[in-house]
C-alpha positions, 0 to 999 in steps of 0.5 A: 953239643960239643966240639968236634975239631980243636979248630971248631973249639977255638972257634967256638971261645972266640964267639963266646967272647964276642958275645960276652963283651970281652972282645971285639965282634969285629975282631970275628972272622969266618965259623966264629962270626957266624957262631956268634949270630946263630949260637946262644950263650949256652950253646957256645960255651958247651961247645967251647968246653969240650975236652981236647983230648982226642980231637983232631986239628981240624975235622975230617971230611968223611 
């Protein structure tokens, strides 16, 4: 699935990261700690993977 935001994006490296060991899950605050749980691997990098081009900052609330 991919990211809908660039906030989302950003949330979703700094889980895969925990995830691989390259950070810190401690280091997680908010939508990255719960992606982290919830999310696999797979799941994690599609989404962090998302071209950027065209998303907003944050997603809208519509």
């Amino acid at each position: 699935m991919p990211a809908k935001s660039k906030s989302q994006q950003k949330a979703a490296g700094a889980a895969l990261a925990a995830k691989r060991g390259e950070m810190k899950k401690s280091e997680l605050k908010g939508a990255s700690k719960s992606m982290e749980k919830s999310m696999s691997e797979k799941e994690l990098h599609d989404m962090a993977s998302t071209k950027r081009k065209g998303k907003s900052e944050h997603k809208s609330s519509k």
